[in-house]
C-alpha positions in Angstrom: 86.3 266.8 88.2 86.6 263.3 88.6 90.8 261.5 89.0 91.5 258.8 89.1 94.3 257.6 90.9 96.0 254.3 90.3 98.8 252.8 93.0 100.6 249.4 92.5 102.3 248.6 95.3 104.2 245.8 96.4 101.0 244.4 98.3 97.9 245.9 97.0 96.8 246.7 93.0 95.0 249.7 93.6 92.4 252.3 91.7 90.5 254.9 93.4 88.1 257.8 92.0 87.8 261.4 93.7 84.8 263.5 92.7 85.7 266.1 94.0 82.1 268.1 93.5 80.9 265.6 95.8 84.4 265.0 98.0 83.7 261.3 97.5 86.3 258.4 97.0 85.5 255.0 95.3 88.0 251.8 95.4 88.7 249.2 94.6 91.7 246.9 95.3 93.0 243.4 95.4 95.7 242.1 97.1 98.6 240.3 95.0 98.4 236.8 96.2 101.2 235.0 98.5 101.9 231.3 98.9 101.1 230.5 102.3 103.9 230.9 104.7 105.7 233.0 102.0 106.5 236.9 103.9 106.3 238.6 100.8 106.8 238.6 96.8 110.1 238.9 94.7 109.3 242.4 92.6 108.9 240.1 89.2 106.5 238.2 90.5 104.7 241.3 92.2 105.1 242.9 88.5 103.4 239.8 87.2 100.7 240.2 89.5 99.8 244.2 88.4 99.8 243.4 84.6 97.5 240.2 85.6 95.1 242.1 88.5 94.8 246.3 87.2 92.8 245.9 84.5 90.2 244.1 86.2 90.1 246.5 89.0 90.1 249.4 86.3 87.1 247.8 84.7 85.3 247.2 87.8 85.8 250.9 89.2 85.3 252.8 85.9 82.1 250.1 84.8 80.4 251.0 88.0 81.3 254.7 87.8 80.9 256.1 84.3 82.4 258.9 83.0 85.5 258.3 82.2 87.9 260.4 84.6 89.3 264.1 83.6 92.4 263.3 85.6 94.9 260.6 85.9 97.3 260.3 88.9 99.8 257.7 89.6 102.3 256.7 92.2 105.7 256.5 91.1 108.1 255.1 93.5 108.0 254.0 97.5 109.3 257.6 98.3 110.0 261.2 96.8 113.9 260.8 97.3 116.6 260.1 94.8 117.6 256.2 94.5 113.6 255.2 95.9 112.6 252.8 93.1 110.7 249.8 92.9 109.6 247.5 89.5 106.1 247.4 90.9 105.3 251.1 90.7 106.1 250.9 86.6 102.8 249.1 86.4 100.4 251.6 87.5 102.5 254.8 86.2 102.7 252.9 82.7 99.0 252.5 82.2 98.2 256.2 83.5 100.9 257.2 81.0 98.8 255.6 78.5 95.4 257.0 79.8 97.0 260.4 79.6 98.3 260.0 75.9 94.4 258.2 74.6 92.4 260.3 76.6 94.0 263.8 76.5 93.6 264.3 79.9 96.7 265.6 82.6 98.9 263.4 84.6 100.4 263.6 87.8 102.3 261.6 90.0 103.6 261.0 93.4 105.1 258.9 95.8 103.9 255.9 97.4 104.3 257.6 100.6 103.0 260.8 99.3 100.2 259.1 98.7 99.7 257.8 102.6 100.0 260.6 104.0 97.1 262.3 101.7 94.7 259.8 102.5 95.5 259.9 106.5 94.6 263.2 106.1 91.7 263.1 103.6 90.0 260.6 105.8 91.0 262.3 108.9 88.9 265.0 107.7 92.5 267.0 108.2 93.5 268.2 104.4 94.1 271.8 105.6 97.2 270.3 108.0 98.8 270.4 104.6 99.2 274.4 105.2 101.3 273.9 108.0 104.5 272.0 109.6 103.0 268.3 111.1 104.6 265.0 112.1 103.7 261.7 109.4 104.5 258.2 110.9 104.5 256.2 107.8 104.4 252.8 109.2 104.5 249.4 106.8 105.8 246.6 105.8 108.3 249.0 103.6 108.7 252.3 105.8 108.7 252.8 108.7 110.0 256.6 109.4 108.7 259.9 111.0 108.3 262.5 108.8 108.7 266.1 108.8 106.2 267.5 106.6 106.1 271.3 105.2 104.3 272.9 102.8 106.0 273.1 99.2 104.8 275.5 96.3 105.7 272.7 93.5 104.5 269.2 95.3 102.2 270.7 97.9 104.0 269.0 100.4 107.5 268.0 101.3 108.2 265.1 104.0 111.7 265.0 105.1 112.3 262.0 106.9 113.6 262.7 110.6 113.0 259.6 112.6 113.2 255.8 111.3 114.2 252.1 111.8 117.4 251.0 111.3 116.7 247.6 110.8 113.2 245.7 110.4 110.2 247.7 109.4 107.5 247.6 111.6 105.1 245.9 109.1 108.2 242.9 107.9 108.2 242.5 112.2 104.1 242.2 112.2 104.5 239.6 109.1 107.4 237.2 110.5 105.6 236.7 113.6 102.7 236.2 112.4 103.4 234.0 110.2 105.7 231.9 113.0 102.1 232.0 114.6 100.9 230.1 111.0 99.0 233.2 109.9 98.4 234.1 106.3 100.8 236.6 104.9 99.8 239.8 104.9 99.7 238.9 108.9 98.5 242.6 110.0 94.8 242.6 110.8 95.3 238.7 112.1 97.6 239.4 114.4 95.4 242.5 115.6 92.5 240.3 116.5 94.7 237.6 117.8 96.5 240.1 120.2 93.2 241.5 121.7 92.8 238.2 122.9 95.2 238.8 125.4 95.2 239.9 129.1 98.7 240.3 129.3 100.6 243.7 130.2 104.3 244.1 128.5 106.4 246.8 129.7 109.2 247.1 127.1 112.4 249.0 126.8 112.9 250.0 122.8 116.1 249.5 121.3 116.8 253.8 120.7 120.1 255.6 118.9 118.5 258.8 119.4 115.7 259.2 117.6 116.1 256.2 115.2 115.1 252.9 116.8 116.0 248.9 115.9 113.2 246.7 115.2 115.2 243.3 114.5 114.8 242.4 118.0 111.1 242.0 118.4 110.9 238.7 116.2 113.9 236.8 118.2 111.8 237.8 121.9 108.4 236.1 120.2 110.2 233.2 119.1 111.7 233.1 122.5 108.2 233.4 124.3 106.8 230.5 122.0 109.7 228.1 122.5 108.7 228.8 126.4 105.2 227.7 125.3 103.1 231.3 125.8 99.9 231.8 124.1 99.9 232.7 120.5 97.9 235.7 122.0 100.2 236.9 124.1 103.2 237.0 121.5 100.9 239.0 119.1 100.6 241.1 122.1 104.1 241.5 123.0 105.2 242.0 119.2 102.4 245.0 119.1 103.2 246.7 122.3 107.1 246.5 121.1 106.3 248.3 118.1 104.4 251.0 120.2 107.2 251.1 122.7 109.7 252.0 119.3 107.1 254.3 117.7 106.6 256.7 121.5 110.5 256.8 121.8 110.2 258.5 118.4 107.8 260.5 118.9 109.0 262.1 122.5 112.8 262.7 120.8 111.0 264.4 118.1 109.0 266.5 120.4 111.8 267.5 121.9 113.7 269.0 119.4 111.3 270.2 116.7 108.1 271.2 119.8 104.9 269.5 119.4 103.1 269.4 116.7 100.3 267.7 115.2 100.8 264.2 114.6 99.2 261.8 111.7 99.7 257.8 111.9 99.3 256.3 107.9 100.1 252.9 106.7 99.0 250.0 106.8 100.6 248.9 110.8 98.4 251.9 111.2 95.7 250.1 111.5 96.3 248.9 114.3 93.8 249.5 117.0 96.3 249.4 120.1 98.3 251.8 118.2 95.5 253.8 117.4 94.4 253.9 120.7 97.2 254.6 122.6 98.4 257.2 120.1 95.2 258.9 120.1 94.7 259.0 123.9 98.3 260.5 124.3 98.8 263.0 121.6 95.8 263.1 120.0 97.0 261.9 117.2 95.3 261.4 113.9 95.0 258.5 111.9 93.3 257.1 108.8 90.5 254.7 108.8 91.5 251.4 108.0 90.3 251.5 104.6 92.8 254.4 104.0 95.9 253.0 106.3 96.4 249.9 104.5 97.6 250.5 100.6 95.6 252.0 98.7 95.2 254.5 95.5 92.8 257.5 97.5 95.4 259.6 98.4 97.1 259.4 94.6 93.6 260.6 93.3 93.2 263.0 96.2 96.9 264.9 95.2 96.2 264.5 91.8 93.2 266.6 92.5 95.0 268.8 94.8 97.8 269.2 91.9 95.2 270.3 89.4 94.3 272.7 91.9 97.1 274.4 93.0 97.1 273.6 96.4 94.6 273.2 99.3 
């Protein structure tokens, strides 16, 4: 079978097809533009954007990759929990709605975060984790939370969220630095390569209650270290190791009171390579490739698959 999965987010208009004969994914995405020094979109605008971008990255996908799919699979909302909702996700879900009704084929859908999760895991070359209990940092410029995540007879999956910020989101603290720095917005893999640059060493205390942490603080101590003239490298480094301090609080609280298990980084922060390399030294976490951290519509097409299964 071939499904397709579709994902509008509120960064990325996203399309993706899974063979799964063949296990293979095709994409193809754009990213909804952002006037520069903008952080972010209002939702009409982002809505705008969809209606404009999907149909040419539906065209481009299904042109190049004839026939048309047997399976349709949209994300529906940022999260599977009641009052999660955003305009952008309409986009997507309306147009697989329509492919469902022309095309007589079955629909699914899932959750933004859902969605994450399935392609950490898919490109991890770590589906069968869905069989079992396993941590899911889902870590963004929307979400950032640790996830619980048990096996369910009717979703495949459940993620309860046990671990979050209270404040900022890691990805909203990536994207107002950076763009203090005069980045582009979305500021991620710029600030990544700008904070290699550095030689520096942080140690830095998180701001913890319990297992939750506070984000909010990370932009006020990088504007502080500009106004005292420190090298944009060195603040993309601090902001970084900040958000890794946050994210290994978590993690250890976690540990403690549900035992270790088997950890998997998604999102688009996730991408990160001091996070992934710090992460993956100490736990052995998994994470995605960047292709499949940042937004994306794989892991819709992989659960639609999944769905049409039955399960793993």
């Amino acid at each position: 079978m071939r499904i397709l999965g579709i994902d509008t987010s509120n960064y990325t208009t996203s399309a993706a097809v899974y063979d799964t004969q063949t296990n293979e994914i095709t994409q193809q995405k754009m990213l909804l533009p952002v006037k520069s020094g903008a952080c972010g979109l209002r939702q009409s605008d982002a809505v705008f954007h969809h209606t404009v971008q999907l149909p040419k990255v539906l065209a481009s996908l299904l042109t190049e990759h004839a026939p048309l799919p047997d399976v349709v699979c949209a994300s529906y909302a940022p999260r599977r929990v009641e009052g999660s909702y955003m305009p952008c996700f309409l986009v997507g879900q309306g147009l697989a709605q329509s492919l469902h009704t022309v095309l007589d084929i079955p629909l699914f859908t899932v959750s933004h975060q859902e969605g994450h999760i399935a392609a950490a895991l898919y490109s991890a070359g770590m589906l069968s984790c869905l069989d079992k209990p396993f941590f899911a940092f889902h870590i963004s410029g929307g979400t950032t939370e640790a996830l619980l995540v048990e096996p369910d007879e009717t979703y495949l999956f459940r993620a309860a969220c046990v671990a979050r910020s209270l404040d900022l989101h890691a990805g909203q603290a990536v994207d107002r630095v950076g763009v203090m720095l005069g980045l582009d917005f979305p500021c991620g893999p710029q600030l990544d390569a700008l904070a290699q640059e550095s030689k520096r060493s942080f140690s830095v205390h998180p701001a913890m209650k319990g297992a939750d942490c506070c984000l909010s603080g990370i932009e006020n101590q990088c504007r502080n270290l500009q106004n005292a003239n420190e090298s944009p490298s060195d603040i993309a480094r601090y902001c970084l190791e900040s958000i890794r301090a946050a994210l290994d609080a978590m993690l250890l609280q976690l540990f403690a009171k549900y035992g270790v298990l088997p950890v998997v980084f998604s999102g688009g922060v996730a991408s990160n390579r001091l996070l992934r390399g710090y992460f993956s030294a100490q736990y052995g976490a998994h994470f995605a490739e960047p292709a499949f951290s940042a937004d994306n519509a794989a892991g819709v097409a992989v659960l639609g698959a999944l769905r049409m299964k039955g399960g793993v």
